[in-house]
C-alpha positions in Angstrom: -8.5 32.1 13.4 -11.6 34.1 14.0 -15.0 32.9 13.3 -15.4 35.0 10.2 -12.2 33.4 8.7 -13.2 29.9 8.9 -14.3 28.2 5.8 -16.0 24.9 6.2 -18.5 22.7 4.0 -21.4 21.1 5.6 -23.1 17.5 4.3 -26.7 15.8 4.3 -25.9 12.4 4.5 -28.7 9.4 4.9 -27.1 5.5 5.3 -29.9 2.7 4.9 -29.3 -0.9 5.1 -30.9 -2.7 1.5 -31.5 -6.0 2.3 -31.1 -8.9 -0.7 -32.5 -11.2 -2.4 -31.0 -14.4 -1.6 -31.3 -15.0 2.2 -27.8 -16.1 2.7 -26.5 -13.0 1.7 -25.0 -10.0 4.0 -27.3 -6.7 3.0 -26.1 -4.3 1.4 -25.0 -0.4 2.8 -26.5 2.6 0.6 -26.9 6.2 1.3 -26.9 9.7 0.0 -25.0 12.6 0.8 -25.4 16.3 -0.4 -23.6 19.3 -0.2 -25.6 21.4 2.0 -23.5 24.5 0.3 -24.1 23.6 -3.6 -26.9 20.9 -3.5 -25.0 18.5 -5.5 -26.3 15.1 -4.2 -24.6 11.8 -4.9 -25.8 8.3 -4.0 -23.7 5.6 -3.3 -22.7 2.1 -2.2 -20.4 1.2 0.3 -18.9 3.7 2.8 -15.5 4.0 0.5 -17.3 5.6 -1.9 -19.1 8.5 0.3 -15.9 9.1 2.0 -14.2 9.6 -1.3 -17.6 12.1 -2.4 -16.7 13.9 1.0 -13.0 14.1 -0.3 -13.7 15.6 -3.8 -16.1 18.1 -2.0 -13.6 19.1 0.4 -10.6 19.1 -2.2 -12.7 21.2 -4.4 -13.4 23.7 -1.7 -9.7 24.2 -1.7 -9.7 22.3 1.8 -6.9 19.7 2.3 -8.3 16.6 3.2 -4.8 15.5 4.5 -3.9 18.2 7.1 -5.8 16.4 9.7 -5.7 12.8 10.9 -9.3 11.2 10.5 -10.1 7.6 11.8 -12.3 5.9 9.1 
């Protein structure tokens, strides 16, 4: 595939730890991520829910998130 063929999406993405209010408790992990392509940002909690941002990015880019093996 030459480098004129290739298609690929690119991402902002910021991950802060938010710390809470009762002591005892284990913070919290929040971040944003944006398409650097389209701009359309999206904040989140938890990495499951960025990963699946990334997916619906990808999938709507026509790229198939399954043809490669990702360790997450």
């Amino acid at each position: 595939m030459s480098l004129q063929q290739r298609r690929y999406v690119s991402f902002f993405i910021r991950i802060w730890e938010e710390p809470r209010e009762m002591e005892d408790e284990n913070p919290e992990w929040r971040g944003s991520v944006e398409n650097v392509q389209t701009g359309q940002k999206n904040y989140f909690m938890g990495m499951e829910n960025l990963v699946s941002f990334i997916r619906e990015q990808c999938n709507g880019f026509g790229i198939s998130w399954n043809k490669r093996k990702y360790i997450a």
